[in-house]
C-alpha positions in Angstrom: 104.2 -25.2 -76.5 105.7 -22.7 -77.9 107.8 -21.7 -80.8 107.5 -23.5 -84.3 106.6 -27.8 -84.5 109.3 -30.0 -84.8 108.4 -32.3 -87.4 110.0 -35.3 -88.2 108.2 -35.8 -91.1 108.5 -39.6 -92.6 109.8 -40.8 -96.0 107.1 -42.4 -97.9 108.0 -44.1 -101.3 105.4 -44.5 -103.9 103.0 -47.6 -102.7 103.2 -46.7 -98.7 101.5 -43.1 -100.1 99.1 -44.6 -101.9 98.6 -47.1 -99.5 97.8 -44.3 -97.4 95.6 -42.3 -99.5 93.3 -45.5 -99.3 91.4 -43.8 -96.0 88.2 -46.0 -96.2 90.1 -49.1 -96.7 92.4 -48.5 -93.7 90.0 -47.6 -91.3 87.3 -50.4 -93.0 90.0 -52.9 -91.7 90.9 -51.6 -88.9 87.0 -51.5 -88.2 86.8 -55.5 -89.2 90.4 -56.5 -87.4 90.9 -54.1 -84.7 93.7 -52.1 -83.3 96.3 -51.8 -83.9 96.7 -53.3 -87.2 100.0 -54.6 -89.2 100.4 -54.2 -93.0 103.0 -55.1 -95.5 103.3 -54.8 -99.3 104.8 -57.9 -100.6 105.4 -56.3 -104.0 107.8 -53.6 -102.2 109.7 -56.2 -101.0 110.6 -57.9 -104.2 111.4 -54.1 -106.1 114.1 -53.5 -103.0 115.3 -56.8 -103.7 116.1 -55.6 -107.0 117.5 -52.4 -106.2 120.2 -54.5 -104.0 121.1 -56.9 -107.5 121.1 -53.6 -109.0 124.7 -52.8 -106.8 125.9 -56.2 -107.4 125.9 -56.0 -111.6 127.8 -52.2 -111.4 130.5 -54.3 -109.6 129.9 -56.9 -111.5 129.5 -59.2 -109.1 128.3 -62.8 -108.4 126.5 -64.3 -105.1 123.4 -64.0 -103.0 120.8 -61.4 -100.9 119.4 -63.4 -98.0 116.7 -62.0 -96.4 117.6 -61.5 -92.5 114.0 -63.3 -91.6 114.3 -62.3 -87.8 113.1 -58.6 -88.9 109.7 -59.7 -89.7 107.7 -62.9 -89.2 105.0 -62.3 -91.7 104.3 -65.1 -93.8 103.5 -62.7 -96.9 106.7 -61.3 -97.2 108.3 -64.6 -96.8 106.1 -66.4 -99.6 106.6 -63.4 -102.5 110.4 -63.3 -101.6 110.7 -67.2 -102.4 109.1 -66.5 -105.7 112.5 -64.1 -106.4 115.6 -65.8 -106.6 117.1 -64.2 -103.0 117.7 -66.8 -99.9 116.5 -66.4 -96.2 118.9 -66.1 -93.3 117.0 -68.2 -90.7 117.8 -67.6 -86.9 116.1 -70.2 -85.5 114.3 -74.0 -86.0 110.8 -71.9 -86.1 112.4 -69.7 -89.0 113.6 -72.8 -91.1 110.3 -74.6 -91.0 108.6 -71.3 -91.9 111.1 -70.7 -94.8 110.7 -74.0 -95.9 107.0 -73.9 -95.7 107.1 -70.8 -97.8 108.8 -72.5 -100.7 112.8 -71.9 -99.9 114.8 -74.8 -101.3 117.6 -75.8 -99.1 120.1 -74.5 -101.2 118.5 -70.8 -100.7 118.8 -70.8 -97.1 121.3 -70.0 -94.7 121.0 -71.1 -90.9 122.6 -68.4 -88.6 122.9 -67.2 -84.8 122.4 -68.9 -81.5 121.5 -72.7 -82.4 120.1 -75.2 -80.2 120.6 -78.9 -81.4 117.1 -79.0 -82.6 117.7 -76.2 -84.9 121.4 -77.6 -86.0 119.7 -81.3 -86.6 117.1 -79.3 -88.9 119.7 -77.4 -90.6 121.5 -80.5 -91.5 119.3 -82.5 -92.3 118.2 -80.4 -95.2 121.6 -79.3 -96.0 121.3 -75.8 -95.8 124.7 -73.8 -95.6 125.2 -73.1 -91.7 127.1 -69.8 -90.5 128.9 -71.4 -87.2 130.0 -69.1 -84.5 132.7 -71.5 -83.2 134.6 -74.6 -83.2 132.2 -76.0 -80.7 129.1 -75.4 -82.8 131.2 -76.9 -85.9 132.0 -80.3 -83.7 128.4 -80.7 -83.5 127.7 -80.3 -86.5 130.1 -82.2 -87.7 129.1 -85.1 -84.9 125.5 -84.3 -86.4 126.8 -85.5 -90.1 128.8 -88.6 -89.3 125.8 -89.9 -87.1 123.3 -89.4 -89.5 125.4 -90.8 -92.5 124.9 -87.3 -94.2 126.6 -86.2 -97.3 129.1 -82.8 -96.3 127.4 -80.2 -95.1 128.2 -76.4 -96.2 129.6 -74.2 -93.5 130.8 -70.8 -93.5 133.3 -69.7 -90.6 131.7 -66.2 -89.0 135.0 -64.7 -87.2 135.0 -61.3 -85.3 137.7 -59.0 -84.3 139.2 -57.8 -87.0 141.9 -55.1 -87.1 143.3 -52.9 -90.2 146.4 -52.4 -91.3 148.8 -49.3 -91.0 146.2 -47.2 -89.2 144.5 -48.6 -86.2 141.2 -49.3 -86.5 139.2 -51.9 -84.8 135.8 -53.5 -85.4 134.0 -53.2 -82.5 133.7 -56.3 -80.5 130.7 -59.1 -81.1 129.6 -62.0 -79.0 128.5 -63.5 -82.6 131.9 -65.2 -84.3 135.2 -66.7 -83.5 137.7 -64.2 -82.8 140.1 -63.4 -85.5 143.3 -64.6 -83.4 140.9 -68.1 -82.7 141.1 -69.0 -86.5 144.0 -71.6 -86.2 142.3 -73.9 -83.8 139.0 -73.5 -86.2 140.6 -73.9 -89.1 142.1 -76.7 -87.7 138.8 -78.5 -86.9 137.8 -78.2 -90.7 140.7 -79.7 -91.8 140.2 -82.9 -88.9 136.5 -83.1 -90.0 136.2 -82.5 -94.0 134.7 -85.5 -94.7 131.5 -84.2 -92.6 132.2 -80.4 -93.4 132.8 -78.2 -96.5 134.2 -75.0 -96.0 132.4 -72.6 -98.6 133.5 -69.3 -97.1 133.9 -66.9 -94.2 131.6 -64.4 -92.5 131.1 -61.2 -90.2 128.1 -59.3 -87.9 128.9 -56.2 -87.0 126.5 -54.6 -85.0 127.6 -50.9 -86.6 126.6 -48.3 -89.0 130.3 -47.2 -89.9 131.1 -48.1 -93.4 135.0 -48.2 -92.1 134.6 -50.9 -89.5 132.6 -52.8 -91.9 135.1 -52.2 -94.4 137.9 -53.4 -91.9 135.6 -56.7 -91.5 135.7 -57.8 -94.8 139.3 -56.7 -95.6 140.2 -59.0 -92.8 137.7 -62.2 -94.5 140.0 -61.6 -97.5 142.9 -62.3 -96.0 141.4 -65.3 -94.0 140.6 -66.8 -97.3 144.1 -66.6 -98.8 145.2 -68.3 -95.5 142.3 -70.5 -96.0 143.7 -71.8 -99.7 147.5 -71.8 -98.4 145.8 -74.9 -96.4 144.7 -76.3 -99.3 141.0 -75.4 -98.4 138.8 -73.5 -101.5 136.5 -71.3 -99.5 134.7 -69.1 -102.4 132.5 -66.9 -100.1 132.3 -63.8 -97.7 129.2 -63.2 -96.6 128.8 -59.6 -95.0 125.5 -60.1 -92.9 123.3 -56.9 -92.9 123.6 -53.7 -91.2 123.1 -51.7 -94.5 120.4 -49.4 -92.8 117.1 -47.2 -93.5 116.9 -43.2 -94.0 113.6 -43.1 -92.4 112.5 -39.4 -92.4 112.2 -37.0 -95.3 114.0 -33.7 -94.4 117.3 -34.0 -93.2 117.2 -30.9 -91.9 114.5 -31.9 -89.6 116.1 -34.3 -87.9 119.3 -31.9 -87.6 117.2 -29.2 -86.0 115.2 -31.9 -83.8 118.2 -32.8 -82.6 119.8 -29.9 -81.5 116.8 -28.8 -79.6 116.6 -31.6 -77.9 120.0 -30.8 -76.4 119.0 -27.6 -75.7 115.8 -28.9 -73.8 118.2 -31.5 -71.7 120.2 -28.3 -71.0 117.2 -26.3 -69.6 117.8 -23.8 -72.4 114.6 -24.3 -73.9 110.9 -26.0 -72.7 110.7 -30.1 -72.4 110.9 -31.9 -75.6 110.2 -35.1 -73.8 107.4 -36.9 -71.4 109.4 -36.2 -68.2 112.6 -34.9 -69.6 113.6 -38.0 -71.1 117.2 -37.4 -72.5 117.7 -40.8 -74.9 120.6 -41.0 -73.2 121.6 -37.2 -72.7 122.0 -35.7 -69.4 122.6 -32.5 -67.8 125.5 -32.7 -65.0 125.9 -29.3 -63.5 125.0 -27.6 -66.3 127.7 -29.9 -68.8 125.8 -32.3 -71.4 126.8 -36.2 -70.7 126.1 -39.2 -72.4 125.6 -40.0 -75.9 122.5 -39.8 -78.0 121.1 -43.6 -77.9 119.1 -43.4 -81.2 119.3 -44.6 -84.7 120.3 -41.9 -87.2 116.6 -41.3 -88.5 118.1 -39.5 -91.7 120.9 -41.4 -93.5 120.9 -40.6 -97.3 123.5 -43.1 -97.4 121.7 -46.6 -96.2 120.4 -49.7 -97.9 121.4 -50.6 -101.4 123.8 -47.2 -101.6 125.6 -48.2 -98.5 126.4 -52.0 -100.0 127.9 -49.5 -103.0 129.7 -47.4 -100.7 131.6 -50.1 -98.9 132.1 -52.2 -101.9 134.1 -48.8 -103.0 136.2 -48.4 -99.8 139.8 -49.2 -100.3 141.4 -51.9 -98.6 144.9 -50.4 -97.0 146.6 -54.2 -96.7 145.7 -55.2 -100.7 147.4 -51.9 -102.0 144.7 -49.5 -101.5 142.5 -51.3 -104.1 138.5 -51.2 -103.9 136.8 -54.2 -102.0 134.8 -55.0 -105.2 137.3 -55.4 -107.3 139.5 -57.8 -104.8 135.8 -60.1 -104.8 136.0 -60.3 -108.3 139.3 -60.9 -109.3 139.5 -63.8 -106.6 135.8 -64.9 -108.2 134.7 -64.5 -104.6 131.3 -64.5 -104.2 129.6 -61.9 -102.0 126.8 -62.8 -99.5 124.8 -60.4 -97.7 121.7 -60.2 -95.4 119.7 -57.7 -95.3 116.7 -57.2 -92.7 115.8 -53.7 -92.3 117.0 -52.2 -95.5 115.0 -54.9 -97.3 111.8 -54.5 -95.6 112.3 -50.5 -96.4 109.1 -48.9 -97.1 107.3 -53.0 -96.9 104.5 -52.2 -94.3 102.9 -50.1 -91.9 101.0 -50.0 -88.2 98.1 -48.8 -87.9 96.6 -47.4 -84.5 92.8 -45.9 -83.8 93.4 -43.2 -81.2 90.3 -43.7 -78.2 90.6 -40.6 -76.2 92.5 -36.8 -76.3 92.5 -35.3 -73.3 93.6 -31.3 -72.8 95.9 -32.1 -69.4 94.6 -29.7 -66.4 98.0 -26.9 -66.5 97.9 -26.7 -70.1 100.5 -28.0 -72.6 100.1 -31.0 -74.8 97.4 -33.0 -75.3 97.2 -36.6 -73.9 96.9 -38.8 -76.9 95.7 -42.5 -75.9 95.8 -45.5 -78.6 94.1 -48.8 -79.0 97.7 -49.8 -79.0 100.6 -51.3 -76.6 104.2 -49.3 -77.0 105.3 -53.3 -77.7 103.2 -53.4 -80.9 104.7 -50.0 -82.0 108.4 -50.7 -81.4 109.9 -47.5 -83.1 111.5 -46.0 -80.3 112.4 -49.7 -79.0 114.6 -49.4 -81.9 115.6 -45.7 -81.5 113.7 -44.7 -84.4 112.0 -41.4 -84.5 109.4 -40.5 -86.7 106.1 -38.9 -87.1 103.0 -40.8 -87.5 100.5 -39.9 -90.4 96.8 -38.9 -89.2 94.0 -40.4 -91.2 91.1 -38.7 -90.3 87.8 -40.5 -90.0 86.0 -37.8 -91.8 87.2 -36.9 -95.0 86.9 -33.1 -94.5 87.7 -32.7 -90.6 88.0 -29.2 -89.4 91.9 -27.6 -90.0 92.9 -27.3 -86.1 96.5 -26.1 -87.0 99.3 -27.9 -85.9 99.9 -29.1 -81.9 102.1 -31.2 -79.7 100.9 -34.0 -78.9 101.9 -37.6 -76.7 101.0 -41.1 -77.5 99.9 -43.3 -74.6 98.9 -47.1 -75.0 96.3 -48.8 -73.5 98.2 -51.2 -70.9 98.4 -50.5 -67.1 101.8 -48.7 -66.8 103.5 -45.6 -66.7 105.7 -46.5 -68.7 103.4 -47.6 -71.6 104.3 -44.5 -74.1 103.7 -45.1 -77.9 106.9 -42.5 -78.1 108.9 -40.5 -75.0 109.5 -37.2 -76.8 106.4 -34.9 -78.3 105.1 -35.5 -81.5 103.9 -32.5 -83.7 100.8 -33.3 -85.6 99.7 -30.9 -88.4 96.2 -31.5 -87.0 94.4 -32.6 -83.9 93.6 -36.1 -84.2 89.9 -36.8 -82.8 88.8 -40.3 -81.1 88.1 -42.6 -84.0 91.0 -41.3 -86.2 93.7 -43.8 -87.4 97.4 -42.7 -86.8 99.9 -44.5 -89.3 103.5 -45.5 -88.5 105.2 -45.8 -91.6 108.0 -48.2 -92.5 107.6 -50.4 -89.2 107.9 -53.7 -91.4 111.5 -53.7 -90.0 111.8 -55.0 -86.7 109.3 -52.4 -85.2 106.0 -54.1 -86.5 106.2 -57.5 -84.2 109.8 -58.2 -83.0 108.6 -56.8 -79.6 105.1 -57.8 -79.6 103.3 -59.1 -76.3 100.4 -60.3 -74.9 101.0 -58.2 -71.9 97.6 -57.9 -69.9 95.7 -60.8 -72.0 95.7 -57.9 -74.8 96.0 -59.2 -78.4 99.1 -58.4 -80.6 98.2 -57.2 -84.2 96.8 -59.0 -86.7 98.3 -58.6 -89.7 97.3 -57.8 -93.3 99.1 -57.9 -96.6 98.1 -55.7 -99.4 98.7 -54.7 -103.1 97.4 -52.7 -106.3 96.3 -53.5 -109.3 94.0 -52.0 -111.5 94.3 -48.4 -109.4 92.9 -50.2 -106.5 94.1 -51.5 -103.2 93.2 -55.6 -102.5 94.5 -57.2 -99.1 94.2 -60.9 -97.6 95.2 -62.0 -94.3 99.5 -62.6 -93.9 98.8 -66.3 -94.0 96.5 -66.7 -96.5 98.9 -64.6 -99.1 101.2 -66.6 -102.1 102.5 -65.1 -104.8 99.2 -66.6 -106.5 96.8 -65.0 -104.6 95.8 -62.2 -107.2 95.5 -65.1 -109.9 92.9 -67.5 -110.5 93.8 -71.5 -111.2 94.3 -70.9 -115.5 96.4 -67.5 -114.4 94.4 -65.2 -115.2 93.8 -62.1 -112.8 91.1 -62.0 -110.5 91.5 -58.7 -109.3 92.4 -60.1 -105.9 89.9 -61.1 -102.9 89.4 -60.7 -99.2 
């Protein structure tokens, strides 16, 4: 292909780089445990956990992080995050036993989304705060409480909806929530049933990256709550569920010029950028560009723990233009939010041992297949794109220069592609290398993972460094405790 490599180079913070710099390690496990391979790094975790508390204390602000567990199942992550003092959003009655198993306390949990009665008679019968979606859900519950002889249980109202003042702007809708002109009836139920219920807040789920909508969300949760304590109710929470983003690639400008290209190939102003012109939802109508670019924004400079800041500054229109923050804490509001993927930022990796290349018969670029399904790799599931990293089997392999490239997986299907558009390696990977996708730990290590054609899904490992070393364990046989021996001294860690 001519012309220069479009690179989508990733971001790699300070342990995925060394992490990666560990080549006999990775490919020693991926020897012993096959590909692909998952890994996390528990101590990540617990640093971006941090970095969100950091934003709370400039605002000055009191409440909680919940980890979003739906984003990643591993057990690892789980078990060093209870040893923190952030909660766990749980999505599900396998999600509270796990969190519970890992060492949550009830009061550190938060029971969310689609709920069979299983999962509610869990929730409630370990008293952890539930988010309802509706007045149904909070009869249930409620029904749930008064059968069971249980002491109130702590509910917070998710609505949806929401519209801003003076300017017209609307969040966009959700099927998560009651809507926003529903409130009466539901605040209506928590009044008939607060013996069995106790309203400790309101909350939102936006499926959005605009900082404006968001910001229109909880503008309108303000409000709900003054109308909550002209009632007579004392709400003291708005939790702003997640949504707070990753800036997964390095150069901006990459992703800018990748871009552009690629609207140029849809076009036909310049060679194929994709295995069979896929357009991620571009399309060339007579010569006019259609659609709309169905990917995540691989480069946001203003994601995670700096977009939290950035909304807590937006003004809110309908309380005189003041910022958010400062409404939360002069009503001693306290802020919930749950992050998945900006918490798992930089927490793991997927590793994948390529079997064959092949140099297709009319030229172009080489057919790349992996010991890997597209499910176990689930960037572009997800919209992501990003380069993987090549770790060669031999630490001096021959400088090939760079070349396009795409990544097939193993199952029986046409449409089993690691990625749709060509990658640019700065090498030629060989049969036996390893290719690393970075920062997969959200949602795109195992969210999608099958056993499609009796194939396994990946095992997973979970590492860390001490003593200028790399020491792993399988997910499930990691705690917090694992790099100590019994009097708590360190044992350097162990396989």
């Amino acid at each position: 292909m001519g012309g220069q490599p479009l690179y989508l180079a990733p971001r790699l913070g300070e342990r995925l780089r060394s992490l990666l710099e560990s080549r006999e390690l990775l490919h020693t496990l991926t020897d012993a445990l096959g590909s692909p391979l998952n890994m996390v790094v528990p101590e990540q975790l617990a640093a971006n956990l941090e970095r969100f508390r950091a934003v709370y204390g400039r605002h000055h602000l009191s409440g909680q992080v919940f980890f979003a567990h739906k984003a990643n199942r591993s057990s690892a992550l789980l078990r060093r995050l209870a040893a923190t003092d952030a909660g766990v959003d749980v999505a599900s009655l396998g999600e509270l036993q796990h969190a519970l198993g890992a060492g949550f306390t009830p009061d550190r949990i938060m029971a969310t989304g689609p709920k069979n009665p299983e999962f509610l008679w869990l929730a409630a019968r370990t008293s952890v705060t539930v988010g309802v979606d509706s007045r149904e859900e909070l009869e249930q519950l409620a029904l749930l409480g008064r059968k069971f002889a249980l002491p109130p249980l702590r509910v917070l109202l998710r609505l949806s909806g929401f519209e801003a003042a003076g300017v017209r702007v609307l969040s966009r809708r959700s099927r998560f929530g009651t809507p926003l002109t529903e409130r009466e009836g539901l605040l209506e139920a928590v009044e008939r049933h607060g013996a069995a219920v106790e309203l400790a807040g309101v909350a939102y789920h936006l499926d959005t990256t605009s900082v404006t909508e968001k910001a229109t969300a909880l503008e309108g949760c303000l409000r709900v709550l003054e109308e909550c304590r002209s009632r007579g109710l004392r709400p003291s929470i708005v939790d702003i569920g997640g949504g707070f983003g990753v800036d997964y690639l390095a150069d901006g400008g990459q992703w800018e010029r990748y871009t552009t290209e690629l609207t140029g190939a849809v076009l036909g102003t310049r060679p194929p950028l994709t295995w069979d012109g896929h357009g991620y939802g571009l399309r060339n109508e007579g010569g006019t560009l259609r659609g709309s670019l169905g990917l995540y924004p691989a480069h946001r400079p203003v994601a995670g723990p700096h977009y939290l800041d950035e909304l807590l500054a937006h003004a809110a229109p309908s309380f005189g233009g003041r910022p958010l923050a400062a409404l939360l804490l002069e009503h001693l509001y306290d802020l919930y939010a749950e992050p998945g993927r900006a918490l798992l930022d930089q927490c793991g990796l997927t590793l994948a041992r390529v079997l064959e290349v092949r140099e297709p018969e009319n030229g172009g670029e080489l057919l790349v297949r992996l010991a890997a399904k597209a499910d176990d790799i689930a960037l572009e599931e997800h919209g992501v794109l990003m380069d993987p990293v090549v770790v060669p089997r031999c630490p001096a392999p021959a400088d090939t220069g760079p070349v396009a490239v795409h990544l097939f997986g193993t199952r029986c299907l046409e449409t089993d592609l690691i990625t749709r558009r060509t990658v640019f390696l700065p090498r030629r990977p060989g049969p036996g290398d390893l290719l690393a996708f970075t920062n997969t730990a959200g949602y795109c290590m195992d969210f999608h993972a099958t056993h499609a054609q009796r194939q396994p899904v990946a095992r997973k490992v979970a590492a860390w460094e001490e003593g200028g070393a790399w020491h792993w364990c399988l997910d499930d046989r990691y705690w917090p405790t694992t790099s100590m021996d019994p009097r708590g001294f360190d044992m350097g860690g162990a396989q």
